[in-house]
ROTORPA-685340 format. One line per 8 residues: their letters; for each residue x, y, z of C-alpha. Coordinates in pm, whole numbers. Layout:
BEGIN
A> X/Y/Z  ... $
This chain:
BEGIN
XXXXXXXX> -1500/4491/2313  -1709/4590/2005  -1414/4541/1753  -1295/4215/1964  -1617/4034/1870  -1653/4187/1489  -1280/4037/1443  -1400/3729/1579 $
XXXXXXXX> -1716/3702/1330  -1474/3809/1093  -1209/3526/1217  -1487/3263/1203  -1622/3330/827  -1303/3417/647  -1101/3080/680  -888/2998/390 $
XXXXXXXX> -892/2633/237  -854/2443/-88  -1144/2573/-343  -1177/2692/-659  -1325/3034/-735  -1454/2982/-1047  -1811/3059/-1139  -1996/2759/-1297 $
XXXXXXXX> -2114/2767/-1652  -2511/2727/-1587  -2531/2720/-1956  -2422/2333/-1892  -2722/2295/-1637  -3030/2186/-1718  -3226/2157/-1417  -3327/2467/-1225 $
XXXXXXXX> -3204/2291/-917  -2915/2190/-1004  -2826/2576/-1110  -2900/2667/-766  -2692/2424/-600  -2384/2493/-780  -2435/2888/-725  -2465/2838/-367 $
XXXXXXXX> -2121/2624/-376  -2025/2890/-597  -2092/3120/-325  -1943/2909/-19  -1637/2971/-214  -1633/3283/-244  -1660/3313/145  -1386/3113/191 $
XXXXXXXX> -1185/3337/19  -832/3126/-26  -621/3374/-188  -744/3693/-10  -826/3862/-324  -938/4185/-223  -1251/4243/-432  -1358/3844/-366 $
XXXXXXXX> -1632/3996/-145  -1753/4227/-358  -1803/3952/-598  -1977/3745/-335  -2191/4020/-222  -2303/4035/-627  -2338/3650/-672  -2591/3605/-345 $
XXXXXXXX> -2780/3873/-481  -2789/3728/-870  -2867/3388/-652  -3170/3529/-527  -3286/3608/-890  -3240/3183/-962  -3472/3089/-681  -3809/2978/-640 $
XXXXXXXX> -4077/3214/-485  -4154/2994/-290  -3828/2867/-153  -3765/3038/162  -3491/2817/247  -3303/2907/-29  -3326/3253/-27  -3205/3289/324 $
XXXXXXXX> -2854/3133/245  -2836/3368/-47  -2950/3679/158  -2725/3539/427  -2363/3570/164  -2518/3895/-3  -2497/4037/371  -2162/3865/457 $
XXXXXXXX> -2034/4054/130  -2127/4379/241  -1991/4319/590  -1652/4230/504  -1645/4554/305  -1733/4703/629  -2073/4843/485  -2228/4712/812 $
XXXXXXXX> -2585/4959/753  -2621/4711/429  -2499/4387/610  -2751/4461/891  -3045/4446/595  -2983/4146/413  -2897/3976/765  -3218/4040/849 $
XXXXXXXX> -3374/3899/530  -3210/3576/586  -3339/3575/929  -3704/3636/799  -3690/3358/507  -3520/3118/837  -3801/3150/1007  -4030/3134/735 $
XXXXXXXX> -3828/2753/599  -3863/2657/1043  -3489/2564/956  -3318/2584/1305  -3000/2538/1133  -3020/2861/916  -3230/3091/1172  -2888/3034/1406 $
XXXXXXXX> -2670/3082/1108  -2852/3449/1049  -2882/3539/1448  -2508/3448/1495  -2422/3687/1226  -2635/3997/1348  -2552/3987/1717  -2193/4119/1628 $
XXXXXXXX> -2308/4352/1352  -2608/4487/1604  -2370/4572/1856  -2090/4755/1615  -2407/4955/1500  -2456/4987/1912  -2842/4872/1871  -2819/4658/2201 $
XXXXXXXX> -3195/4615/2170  -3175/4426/1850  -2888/4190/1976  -3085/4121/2281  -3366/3984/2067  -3121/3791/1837  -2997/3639/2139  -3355/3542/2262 $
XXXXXXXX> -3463/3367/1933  -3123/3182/1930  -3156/3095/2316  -3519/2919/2215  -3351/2687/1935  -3079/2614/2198  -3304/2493/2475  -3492/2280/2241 $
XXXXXXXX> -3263/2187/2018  -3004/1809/2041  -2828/1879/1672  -2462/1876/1774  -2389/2132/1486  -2666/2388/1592  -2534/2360/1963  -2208/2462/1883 $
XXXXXXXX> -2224/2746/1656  -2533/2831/1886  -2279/2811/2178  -2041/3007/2062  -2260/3326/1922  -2413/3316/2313  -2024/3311/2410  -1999/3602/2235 $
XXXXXXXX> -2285/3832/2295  -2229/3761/2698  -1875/3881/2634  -1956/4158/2515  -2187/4252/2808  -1905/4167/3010  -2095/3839/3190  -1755/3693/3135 $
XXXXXXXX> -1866/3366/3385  -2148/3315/3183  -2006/3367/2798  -1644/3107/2930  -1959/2836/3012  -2098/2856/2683  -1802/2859/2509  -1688/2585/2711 $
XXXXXXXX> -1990/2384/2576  -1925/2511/2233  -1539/2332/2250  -1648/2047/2438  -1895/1950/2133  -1639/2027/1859  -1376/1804/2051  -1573/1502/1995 $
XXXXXXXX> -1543/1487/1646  -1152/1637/1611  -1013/1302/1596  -1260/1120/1350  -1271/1418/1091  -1129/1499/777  -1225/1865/731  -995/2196/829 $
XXXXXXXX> -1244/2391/891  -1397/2188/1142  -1035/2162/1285  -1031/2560/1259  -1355/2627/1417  -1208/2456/1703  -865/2646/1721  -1087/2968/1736 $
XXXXXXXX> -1319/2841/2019  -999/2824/2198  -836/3184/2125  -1155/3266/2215  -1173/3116/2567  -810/3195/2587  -868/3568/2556  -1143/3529/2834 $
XXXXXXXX> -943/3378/3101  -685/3654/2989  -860/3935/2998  -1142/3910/3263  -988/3718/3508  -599/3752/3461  -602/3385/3461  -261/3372/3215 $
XXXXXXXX> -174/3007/3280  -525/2893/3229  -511/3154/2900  -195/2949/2792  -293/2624/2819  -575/2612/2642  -446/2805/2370  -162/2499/2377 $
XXXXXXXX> -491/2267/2314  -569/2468/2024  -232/2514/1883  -234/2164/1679  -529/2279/1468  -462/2586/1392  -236/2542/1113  -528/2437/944 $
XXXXXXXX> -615/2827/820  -358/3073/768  -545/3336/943  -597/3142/1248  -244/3031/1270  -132/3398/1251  -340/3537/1535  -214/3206/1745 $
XXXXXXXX> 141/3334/1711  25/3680/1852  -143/3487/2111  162/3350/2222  360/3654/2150  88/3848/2452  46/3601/2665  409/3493/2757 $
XXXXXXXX> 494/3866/2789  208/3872/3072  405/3527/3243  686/3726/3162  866/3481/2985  1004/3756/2753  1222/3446/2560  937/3246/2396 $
XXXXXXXX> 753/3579/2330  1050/3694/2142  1056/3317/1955  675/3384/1849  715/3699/1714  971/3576/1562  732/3352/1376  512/3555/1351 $
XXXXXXXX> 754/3782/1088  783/3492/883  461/3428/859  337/3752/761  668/3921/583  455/3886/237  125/4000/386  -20/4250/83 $
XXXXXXXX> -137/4441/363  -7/4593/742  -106/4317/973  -254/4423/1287  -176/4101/1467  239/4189/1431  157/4540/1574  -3/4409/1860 $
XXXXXXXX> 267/4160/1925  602/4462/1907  367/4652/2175  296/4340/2400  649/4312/2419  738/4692/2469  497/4637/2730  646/4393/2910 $
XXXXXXXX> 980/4605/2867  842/4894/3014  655/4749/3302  1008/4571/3430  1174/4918/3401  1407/4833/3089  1258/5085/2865  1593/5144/2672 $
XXXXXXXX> 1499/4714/2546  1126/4865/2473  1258/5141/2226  1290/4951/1875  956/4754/1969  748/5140/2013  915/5216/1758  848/4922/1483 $
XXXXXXXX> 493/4926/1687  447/5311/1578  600/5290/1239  337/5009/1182  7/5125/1320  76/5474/1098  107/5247/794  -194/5070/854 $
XXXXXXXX> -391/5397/905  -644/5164/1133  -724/5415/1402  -752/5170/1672  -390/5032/1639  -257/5402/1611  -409/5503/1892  -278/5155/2109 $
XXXXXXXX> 71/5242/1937  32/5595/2065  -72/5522/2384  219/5304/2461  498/5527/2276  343/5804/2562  428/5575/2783  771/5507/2690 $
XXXXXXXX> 861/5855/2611  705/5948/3034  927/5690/3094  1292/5758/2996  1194/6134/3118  1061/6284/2825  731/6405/2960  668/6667/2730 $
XXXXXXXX> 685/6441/2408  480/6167/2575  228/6438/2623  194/6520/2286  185/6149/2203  -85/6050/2471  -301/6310/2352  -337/6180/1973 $
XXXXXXXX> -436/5829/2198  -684/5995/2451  -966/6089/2220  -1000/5739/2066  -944/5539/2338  -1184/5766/2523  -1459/5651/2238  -1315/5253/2202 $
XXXXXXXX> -1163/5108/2514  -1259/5274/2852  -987/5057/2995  -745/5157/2761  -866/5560/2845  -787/5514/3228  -404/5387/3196  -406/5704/2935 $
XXXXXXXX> -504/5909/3207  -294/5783/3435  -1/5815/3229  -128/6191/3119  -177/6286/3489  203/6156/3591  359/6323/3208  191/6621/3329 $
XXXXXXXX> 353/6631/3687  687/6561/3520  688/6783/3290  581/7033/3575  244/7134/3545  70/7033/3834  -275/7212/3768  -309/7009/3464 $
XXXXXXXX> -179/6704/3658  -445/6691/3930  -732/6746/3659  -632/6445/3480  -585/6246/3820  -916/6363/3881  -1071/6234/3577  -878/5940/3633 $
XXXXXXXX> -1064/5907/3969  -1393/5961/3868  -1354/5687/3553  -1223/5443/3809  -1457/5465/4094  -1730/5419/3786  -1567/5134/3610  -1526/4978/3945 $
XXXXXXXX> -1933/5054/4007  -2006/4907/3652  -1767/4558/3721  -1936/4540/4064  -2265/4528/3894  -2200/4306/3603  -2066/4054/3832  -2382/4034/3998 $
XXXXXXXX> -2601/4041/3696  -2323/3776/3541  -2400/3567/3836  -2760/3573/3882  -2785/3473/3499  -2548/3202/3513  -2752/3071/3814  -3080/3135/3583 $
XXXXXXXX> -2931/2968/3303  -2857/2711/3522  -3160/2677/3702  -3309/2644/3364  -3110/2352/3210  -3211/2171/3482  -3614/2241/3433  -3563/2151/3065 $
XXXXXXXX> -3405/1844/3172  -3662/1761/3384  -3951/1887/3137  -3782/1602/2846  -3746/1350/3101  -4122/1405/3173  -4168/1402/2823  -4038/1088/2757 $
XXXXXXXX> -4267/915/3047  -4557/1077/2872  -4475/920/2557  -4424/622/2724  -4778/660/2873  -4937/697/2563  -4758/409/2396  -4908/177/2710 $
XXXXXXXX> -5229/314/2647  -5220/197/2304  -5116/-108/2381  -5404/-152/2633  -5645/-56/2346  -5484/-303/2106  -5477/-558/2428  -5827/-520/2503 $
XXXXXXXX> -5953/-535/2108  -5752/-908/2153  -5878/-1017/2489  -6271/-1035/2368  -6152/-1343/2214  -5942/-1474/2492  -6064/-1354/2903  -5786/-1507/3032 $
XXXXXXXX> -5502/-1364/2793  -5716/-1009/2868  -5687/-1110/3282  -5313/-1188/3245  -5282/-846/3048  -5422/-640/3264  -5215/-813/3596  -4884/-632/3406 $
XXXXXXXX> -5045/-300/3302  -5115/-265/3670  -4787/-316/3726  -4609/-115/3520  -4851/177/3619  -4776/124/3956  -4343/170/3828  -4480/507/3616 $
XXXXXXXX> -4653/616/3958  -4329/559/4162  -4123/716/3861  -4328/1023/3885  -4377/1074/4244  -3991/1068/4269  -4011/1299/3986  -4247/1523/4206 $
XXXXXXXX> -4016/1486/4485  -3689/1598/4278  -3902/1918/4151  -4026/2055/4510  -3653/1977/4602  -3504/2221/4355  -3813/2465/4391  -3717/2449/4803 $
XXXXXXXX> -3375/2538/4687  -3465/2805/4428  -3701/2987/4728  -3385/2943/4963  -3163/3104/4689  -3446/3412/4603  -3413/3449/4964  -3027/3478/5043 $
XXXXXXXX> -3016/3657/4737  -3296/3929/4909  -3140/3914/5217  -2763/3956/5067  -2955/4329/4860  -3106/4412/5200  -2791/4421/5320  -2570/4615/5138 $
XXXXXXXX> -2841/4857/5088  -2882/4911/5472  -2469/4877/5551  -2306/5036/5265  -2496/5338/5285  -2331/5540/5607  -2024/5428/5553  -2035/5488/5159 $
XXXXXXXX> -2213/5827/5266  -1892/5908/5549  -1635/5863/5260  -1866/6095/4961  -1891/6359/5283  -1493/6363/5318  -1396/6335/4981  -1634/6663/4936 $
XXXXXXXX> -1495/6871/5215  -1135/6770/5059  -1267/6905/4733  -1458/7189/4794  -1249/7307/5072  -886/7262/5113  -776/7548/5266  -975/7505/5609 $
XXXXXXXX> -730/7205/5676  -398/7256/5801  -124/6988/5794  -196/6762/6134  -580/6807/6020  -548/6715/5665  -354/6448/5820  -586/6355/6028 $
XXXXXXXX> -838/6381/5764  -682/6153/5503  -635/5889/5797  -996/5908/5853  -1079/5848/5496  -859/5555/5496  -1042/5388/5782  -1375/5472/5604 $
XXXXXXXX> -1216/5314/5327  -1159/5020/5494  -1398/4965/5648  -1652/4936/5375  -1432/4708/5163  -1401/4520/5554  -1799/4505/5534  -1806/4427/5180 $
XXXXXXXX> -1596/4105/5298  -1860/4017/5560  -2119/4056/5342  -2007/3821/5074  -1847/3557/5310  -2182/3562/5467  -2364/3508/5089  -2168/3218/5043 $
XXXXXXXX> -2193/3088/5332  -2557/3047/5241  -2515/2841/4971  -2578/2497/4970  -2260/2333/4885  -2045/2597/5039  -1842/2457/5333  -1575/2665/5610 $
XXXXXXXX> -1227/2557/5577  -1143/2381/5931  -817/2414/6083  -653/2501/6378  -637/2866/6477  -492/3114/6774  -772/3235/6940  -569/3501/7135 $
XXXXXXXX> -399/3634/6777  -774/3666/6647  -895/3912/6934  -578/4098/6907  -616/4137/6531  -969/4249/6535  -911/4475/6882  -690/4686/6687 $
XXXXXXXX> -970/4790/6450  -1163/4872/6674  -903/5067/6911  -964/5397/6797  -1340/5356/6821  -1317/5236/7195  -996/5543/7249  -1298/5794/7150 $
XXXXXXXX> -1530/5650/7456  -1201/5618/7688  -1281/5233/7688  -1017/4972/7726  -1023/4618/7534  -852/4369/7821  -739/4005/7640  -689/3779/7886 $
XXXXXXXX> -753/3485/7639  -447/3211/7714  -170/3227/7397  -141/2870/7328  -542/2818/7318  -632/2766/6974  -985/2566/6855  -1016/2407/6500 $
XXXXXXXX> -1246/2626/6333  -1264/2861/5989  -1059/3145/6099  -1266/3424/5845  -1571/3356/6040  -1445/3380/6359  -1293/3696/6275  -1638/3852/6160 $
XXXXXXXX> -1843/3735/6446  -1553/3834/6685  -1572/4172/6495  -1906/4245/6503  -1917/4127/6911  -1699/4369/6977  -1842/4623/6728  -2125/4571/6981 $
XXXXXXXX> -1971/4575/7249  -1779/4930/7181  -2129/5061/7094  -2341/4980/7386  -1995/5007/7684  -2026/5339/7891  -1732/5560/7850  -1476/5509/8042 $
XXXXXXXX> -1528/5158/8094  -1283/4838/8038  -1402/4532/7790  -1312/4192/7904  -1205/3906/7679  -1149/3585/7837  -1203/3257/7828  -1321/3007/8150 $
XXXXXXXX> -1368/2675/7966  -1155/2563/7635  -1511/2588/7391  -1649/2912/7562  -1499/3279/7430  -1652/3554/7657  -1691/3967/7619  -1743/4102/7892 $
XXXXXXXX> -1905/4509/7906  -2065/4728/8130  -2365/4881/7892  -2432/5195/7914  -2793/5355/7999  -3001/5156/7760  -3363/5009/7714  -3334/4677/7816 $
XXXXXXXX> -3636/4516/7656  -3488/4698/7289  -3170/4567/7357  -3316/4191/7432  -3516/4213/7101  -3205/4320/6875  -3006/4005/7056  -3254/3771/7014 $
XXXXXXXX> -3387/3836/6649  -3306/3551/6407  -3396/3645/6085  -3182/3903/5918  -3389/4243/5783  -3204/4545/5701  -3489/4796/5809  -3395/4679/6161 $
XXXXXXXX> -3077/4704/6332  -2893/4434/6448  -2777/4271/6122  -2410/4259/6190  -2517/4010/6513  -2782/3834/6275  -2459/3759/6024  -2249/3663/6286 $
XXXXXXXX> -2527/3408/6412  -2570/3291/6069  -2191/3198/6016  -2142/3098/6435  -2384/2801/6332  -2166/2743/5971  -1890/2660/6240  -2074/2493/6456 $
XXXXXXXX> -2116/2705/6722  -2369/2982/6850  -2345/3266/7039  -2515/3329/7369  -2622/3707/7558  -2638/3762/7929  -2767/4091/8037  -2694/4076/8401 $
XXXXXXXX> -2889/4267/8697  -2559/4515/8714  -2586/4603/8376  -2328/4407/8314  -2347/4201/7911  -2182/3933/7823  -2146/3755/7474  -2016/3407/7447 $
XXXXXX> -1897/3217/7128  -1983/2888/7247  -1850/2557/7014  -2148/2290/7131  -1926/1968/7013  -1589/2121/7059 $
């Protein structure tokens, strides 16, 4: 992710057009102005860059730092853009330690000049450059100064650079909901001007904002038609840099291998050779595309197609000497070579790939395990096999804990941000009525100063003051009204959200605890189990398994059906398949208290309602039911009138008054029990429905679904 965003900062400040690199004769300048003007166009083009001479950023690193030497003390403005190409110089000659300094310096004279425009300009640039040097710290409080000048700022081209850096410092941190919205605002600005201006680069910048939010839908949500259309949107201005173009046909060249439309990815890289057959230098973007489409050989089992592509993808990579692509090409030639059989030689070639993957791309590192732990089987050494399943395992289970948790934080900060927007709106709006305020006042003073000479004009006067007062009054009670609105909802949403943590911490842990305990006793020791038991065993962990990705489920259909806007999808369902379908979960359960589940439900009665809620709060009625039946008993499920589904138990020997409390609590807490009844009542009354206990004199319970309007 690192190198992703440093290509894209790269990407953004290297396009190519039309300029001149001369230097300007400041002999021929008289004014001291003037000489700073044309040194600072001087070093614009520079940056630009149109030939790709190789030493054009040393020179451009030298010329902001003789620019600094032309300046006024006292021009802080200044200064920062010359500090600001000084430090792009050094970073495009990958002397980041340097880059990070004179970044900094331009930040410093920003701030010092209050120029919003150049204090993004500086923060945009060290976010990436903060991150390569892995001080998170640092791009956190880049990304705090930059988020201030956002929220106050209306300058269309602060907004959309702005946008974009905030795009990509949440990508990084993997919040990939929240980095697509603001680049979504960042292309949404730039398209408004596409079809009145003249100028590539603001054509370019807008092809990149879409490879950008291409490679998001692409690779955090797998979303490869959404990934290909609006790289399509982008296509038309891409042409207008050379360097953007390129990585647009390697765009292509990956993403129609993932549709697996192997025909236009072969026309693109086709392309794509053209394009760059006189590149001076190996370019990574046709290495990536020969792999994408070994890739897509390999995964549809026609590796003998993949062969030239590893190795033209190989060949490449090595002449590059860029660790990063030889360690992709690596990986992938492994992965042929395990393949067409040859496990031994796609050991040796996933083991040059492990150790930098292992410090790049943990993604990357777990298919290399993968492939390591099945090359090692084939080739026949098992011991070495299960250790790198085992690793393979372990880095799972904690990628899978670290996705889990960014999608939470992702969420709750997209909410935030959110939340946020709205306040500011609501903060300028009352701005604006306090403006208007003042101007009335004003005008009452001026009014007043008048109406000494005239009580009648003063009389008249003060007849439409009052009135418009009494409009500002209405305007800001309804104001008032809006705010405790949203602060009602915001309490609601703290809440769920509590609730929702409460949860999982109180559910998650036995079952999350049963699964740890077997996967330790399979560990530690094997040899006490014999077939039937490890059998047995492995079935067991399987239903664990399940059953906390089953609770998971309920949890988070329960979360959103706590949202405000959230509504159950309505239809038509079989009641009788729903009882069957949840009555064989719970069948070994009830086997293990010698308790039979009886459905005597009718097979054509079916009620519109959301069939995922009815199967949780079926579920976790019959979860109850199991728990509380004495052994040996028989559970009834029937149904006397067409909006009335009935369980029937016999409840074991049981405090009554605890077992009314646990039925009747509404409010869900996870230090008590109860919750799975509390989340069924929550989502019976999302269907319109609620659920009703009888304890009867004979001990005998019975819960009832009951659909009030039905």
């Amino acid at each position: 992710m690192n190198r992703f965003i440093c290509v894209i900062f790269i990407l953004l400040n290297s396009i190519a057009f039309n300029a001149k690199s001369q230097a300007p004769d400041l002999s021929k300048i008289k004014n001291d102005n003037e000489k700073v003007k044309a040194w600072l166009a001087y070093c614009s083009m520079l940056r630009l860059n149109k030939n790709g001479a190789p030493d054009n950023y040393v020179l451009l690193q030298k010329a902001g730092i003789q620019g600094l030497q032309m300046v006024h003390p006292q021009d802080d403005s200044d200064k920062a853009k010359f500090y600001l190409y000084a430090a792009l110089g050094y970073y495009y000659q990958v002397k980041f330690d340097s880059a990070q300094i004179y970044f900094y310096k331009s930040l410093n004279h920003a701030q010092a000049s209050a120029s919003a425009g150049l204090i993004v300009d500086a923060c945009a640039a060290l976010i990436p450059i903060n991150i390569q040097l892995r001080e998170a710290g640092k791009a956190d409080s880049c990304k705090t100064i930059l988020q201030s000048i956002l929220d106050t700022t209306h300058n269309s081209k602060i907004l959309q650079d702005g946008y974009s850096a905030m795009g990509s410092y949440y990508q990084h941190k993997s919040y990939y909901s929240t980095a697509q919205d603001y680049l979504l605002k960042s292309i949404e600005l730039r398209k408004k001007e596409l079809d009145t201006t003249q100028n590539d680069k603001l054509k370019a910048d807008y092809a990149i904002q879409c490879y950008l939010l291409s490679k998001q839908y692409q690779n955090s949500e797998a979303l490869y038609d959404k990934s290909l259309a609006i790289l399509k949107e982008g296509q038309p201005y891409a042409n207008s840099s050379p360097t953007v173009s390129t990585r647009y046909l390697s765009s292509f060249v990956e993403i129609y291998s993932l549709l697996g439309n192997i025909d236009s990815a072969l026309h693109y890289k086709v392309l794509l050779e053209e394009r760059t057959k006189n590149s001076p230098v190996v370019p990574s973007e046709l290495v990536s595309a020969n792999m994408n489409i070994a890739k897509y050989y390999i995964d549809h089992q026609k590796a003998v197609l993949a062969y030239p592509y590893i190795i033209t993808a190989d060949t490449l990579a090595s002449e590059s000497k860029s660790p990063i692509l030889i360690y992709q090409a690596k990986l992938w030639n492994g992965r042929y070579l395990e393949e067409v059989g040859k496990f031994n030689e796609a050991i040796a070639s996933l083991s040059q790939s492990l150790p930098v993957a292992m410090q790049i791309n943990k993604e990357q590192y777990l298919e290399g395990l993968k492939y390591m732990a099945i090359a090692q089987k084939g080739a026949g050494n098992t011991i070495e096999a299960i250790q790198y399943y085992e690793q393979y395992i372990q880095l799972s289970d904690s990628l899978t804990k670290e996705t889990v948790s960014r999608n939470f934080a992702d969420q709750e900060t997209r909410y935030e941000t959110s939340q946020k927007e709205q306040r500011i709106t609501a903060l300028n709006s009352q701005n604006r009525l306090n403006v208007l305020e003042l101007q009335n006042a004003s005008r009452t003073r001026q009014l007043l100063i008048i109406g000494l000479f005239a009580l009648g004009i003063i009389s008249l006067l003060l007849y439409f003051i009052y009135r418009n007062r009494e409009k500002l009054n209405k305007i800001l009670n309804g104001r008032n009204t809006e705010l405790d609105a949203l602060n009602n909802q915001l309490a609601t949403a703290n809440e769920t959200k509590a609730k929702l943590f409460g949860i999982i911490g109180h559910d998650l842990r036995s079952p999350v605890g049963r699964i740890v305990q077997m996967l330790k006793i399979q560990k530690e020791n094997p040899g006490l189990l014999n077939e039937d038991s490890k059998k047995h065993h492995e079935e067991n962990l399987k239903l664990a398994s399940e059953s906390v990705l089953e609770t998971m489920e309920d949890l988070l259909l329960w979360s959103k059906s706590q949202m405000q806007h959230f509504k159950p999808e309505m239809r038509n369902v079989l009641i009788t398949e729903v009882v069957e379908k949840e009555s064989s979960f719970l069948k070994e359960h009830a086997d293990s208290k010698n308790i039979v589940i009886k459905n005597e439900i009718p097979e054509r009665l079916s009620l519109k309602t959301d069939e995922s809620f009815l199967e949780i709060i079926i579920r976790n009625l019959l979860q109850n039911a199991v728990k509380y039946s004495s052994d040996g008993s028989t559970i009834l499920i029937n149904s006397r009138e067409a909006n009335r589904i009935s369980i029937n138990n016999k409840i074991a020997d049981v405090n009554r008054e605890n077992l009314e409390t646990v039925f009747q609590n509404k409010s869900v807490n996870s230090k008590r029990s109860g919750l799975g009844l509390q989340i069924a009542k929550d989502l019976a009354a999302a269907i319109g429905a609620k659920i009703d206990f009888e304890l009867q004199e004979n001990n005998n319970l019975e819960s009832s679904i009951v659909w009030e309007n039905a």
